[in-house]
C-alpha positions in Angstrom: 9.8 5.9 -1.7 7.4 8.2 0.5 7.1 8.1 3.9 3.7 5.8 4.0 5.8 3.2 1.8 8.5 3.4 4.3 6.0 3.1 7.4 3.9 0.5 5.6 7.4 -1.3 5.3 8.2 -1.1 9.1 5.3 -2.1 10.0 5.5 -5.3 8.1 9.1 -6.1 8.8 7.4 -5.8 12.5 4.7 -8.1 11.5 7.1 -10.5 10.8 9.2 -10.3 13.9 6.0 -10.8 15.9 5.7 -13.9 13.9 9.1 -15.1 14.2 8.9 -14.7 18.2 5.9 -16.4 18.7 7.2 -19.3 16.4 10.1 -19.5 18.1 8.0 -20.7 21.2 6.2 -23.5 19.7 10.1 -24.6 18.2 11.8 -23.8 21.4 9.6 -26.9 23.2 11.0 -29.5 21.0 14.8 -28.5 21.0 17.2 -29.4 24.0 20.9 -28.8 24.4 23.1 -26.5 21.8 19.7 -26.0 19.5 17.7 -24.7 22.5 20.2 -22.0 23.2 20.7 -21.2 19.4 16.2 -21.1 19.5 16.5 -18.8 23.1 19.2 -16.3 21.9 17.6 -16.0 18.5 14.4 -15.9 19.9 16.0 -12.5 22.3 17.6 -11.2 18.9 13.6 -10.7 17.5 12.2 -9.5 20.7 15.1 -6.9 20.2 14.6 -6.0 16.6 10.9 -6.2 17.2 11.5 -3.1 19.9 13.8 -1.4 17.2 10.9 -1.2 14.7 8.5 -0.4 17.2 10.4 2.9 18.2 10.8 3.7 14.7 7.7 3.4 13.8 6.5 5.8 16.9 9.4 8.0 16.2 7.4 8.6 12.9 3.8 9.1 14.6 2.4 5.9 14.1 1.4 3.2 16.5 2.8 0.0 16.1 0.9 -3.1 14.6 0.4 -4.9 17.8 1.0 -9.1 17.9 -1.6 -11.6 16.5 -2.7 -13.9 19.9 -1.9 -17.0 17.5 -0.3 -17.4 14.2 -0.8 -20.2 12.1 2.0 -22.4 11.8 2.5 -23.6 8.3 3.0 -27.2 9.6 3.0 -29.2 12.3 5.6 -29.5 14.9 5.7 -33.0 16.7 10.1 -33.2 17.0 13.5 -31.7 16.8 13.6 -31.6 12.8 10.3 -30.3 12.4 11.1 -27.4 14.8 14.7 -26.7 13.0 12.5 -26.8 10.0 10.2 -24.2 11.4 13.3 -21.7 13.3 14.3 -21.5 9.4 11.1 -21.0 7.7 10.7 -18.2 10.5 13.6 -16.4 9.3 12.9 -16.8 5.9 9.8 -14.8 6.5 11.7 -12.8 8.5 14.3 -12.0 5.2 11.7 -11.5 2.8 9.9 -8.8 5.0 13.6 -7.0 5.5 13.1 -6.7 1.5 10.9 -3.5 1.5 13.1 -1.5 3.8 16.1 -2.2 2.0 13.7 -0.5 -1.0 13.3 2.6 1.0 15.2 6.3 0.4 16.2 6.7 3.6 19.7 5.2 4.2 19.4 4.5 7.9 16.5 2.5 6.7 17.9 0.9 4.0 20.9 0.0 6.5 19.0 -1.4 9.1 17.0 -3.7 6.6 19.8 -4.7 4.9 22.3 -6.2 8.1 18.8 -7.4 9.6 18.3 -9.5 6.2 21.8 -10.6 6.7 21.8 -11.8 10.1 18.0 -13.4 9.3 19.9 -15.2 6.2 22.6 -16.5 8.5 19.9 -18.4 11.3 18.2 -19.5 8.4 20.8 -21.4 7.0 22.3 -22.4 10.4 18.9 -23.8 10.9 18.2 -25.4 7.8 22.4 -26.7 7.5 22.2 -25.2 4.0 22.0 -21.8 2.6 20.5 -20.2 -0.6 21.3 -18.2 -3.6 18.6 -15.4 -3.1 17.6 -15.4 0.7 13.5 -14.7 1.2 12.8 -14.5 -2.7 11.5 -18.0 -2.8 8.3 -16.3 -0.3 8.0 -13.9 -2.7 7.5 -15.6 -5.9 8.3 -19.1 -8.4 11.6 -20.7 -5.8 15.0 -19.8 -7.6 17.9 -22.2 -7.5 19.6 -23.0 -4.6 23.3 -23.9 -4.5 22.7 -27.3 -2.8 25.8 -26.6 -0.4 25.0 -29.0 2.5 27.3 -27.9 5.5 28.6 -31.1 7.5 29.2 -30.7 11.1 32.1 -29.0 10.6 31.2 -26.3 9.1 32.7 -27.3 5.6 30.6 -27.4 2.3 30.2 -30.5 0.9 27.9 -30.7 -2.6 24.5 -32.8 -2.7 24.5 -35.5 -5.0 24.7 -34.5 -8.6 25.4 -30.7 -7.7 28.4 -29.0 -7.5 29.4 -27.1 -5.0 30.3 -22.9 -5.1 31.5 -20.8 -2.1 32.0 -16.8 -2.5 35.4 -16.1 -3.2 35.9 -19.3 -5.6 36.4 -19.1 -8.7 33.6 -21.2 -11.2 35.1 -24.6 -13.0 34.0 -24.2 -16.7 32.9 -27.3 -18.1 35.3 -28.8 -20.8 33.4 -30.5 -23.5 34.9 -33.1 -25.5 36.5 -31.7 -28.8 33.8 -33.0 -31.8 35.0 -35.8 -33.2 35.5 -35.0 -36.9 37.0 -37.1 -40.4 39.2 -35.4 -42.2 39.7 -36.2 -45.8 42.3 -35.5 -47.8 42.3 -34.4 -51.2 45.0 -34.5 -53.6 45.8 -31.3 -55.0 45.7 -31.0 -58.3 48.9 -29.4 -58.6 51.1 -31.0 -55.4 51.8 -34.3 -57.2 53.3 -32.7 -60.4 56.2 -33.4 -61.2 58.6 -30.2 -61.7 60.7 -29.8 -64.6 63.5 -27.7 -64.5 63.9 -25.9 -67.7 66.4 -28.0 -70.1 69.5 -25.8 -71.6 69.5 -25.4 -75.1 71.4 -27.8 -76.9 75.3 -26.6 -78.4 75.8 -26.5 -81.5 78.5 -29.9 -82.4 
């Protein structure tokens, strides 16, 4: 890619953490306890990143988008689930922006896109006590399958009903279909029920 791509994708990936940050502080209201911390230290790990890309971006004589006032949430907030809701739609947005960097030449780039995707993926599915097969894709286009691994309180995987549930590392279950039921008919071969003859000796002479 040339260096507008990789600038253009900086600046979206920054975009997106100015997004996630003010987000985070319409969530943040409606959490209390272990969820408020987990919404106050993610909330300190985008103010972070968001500095990250903005030096980057400078570093490459640009001047970084600066943050909307107000961003339109894309529903409304009223509880604790609607704002766990939110924290992982935020970092789902966050994910799919992470996409173009990981697209760029440069390998620092592509690093730093690629462990801030995975660390967006991970709050996402902490937040949303589920995780998915192809993190930020379902912003970009048609959704793709999830794996429908609900995580329980104690961190283990437990499938949703009528779904099976995979972890990385385990080995698929092939389905075993029933062998067809088929009727086998015998035939009599023509020449299995002959009787054999042994050749008779020819007779002496009295």
């Amino acid at each position: 890619m040339t260096a507008t791509t990789a600038l253009s994708a900086l600046q979206a990936a920054l975009a997106a953490e100015n997004a996630a940050i003010f987000g985070y502080g319409t969530a943040g209201a409606h959490l209390t306890g272990s969820s408020l911390a987990a919404a106050e230290q993610d909330w300190t790990g985008h103010h972070e990143a968001r500095d990250a890309l903005a030096a980057m971006i400078s570093r490459r004589g640009a001047t970084p988008a600066a943050a909307q006032a107000f961003y339109q949430l894309p529903f409304r907030v009223h509880d604790a689930a609607s704002a766990k809701a939110l924290a992982a739609h935020l970092e789902d947005g966050v994910t799919s922006a992470y996409l173009g960097l990981v697209a760029v030449s440069d390998q620092g780039l592509r690093r730093f896109g690629a462990l801030a995707m995975q660390a967006a993926a991970r709050r996402a599915a902490s937040w949303r006590g589920s995780t998915q097969a192809f993190p930020g894709l379902n912003l970009l286009g048609p959704t793709r399958a999830a794996n429908h691994c609900e995580l329980s309180h104690y961190g283990e995987a437990t499938p949703a009903p009528g779904r099976s549930c995979w972890r990385p590392g385990q080995r698929r279950r092939r389905r075993r279909s029933a062998p067809p039921t088929t009727t086998r008919t015998t035939t009599s071969h023509p020449y299995r029920n002959r009787r054999r003859h042994s050749p008779r000796a020819p007779a002496r002479p009295g």
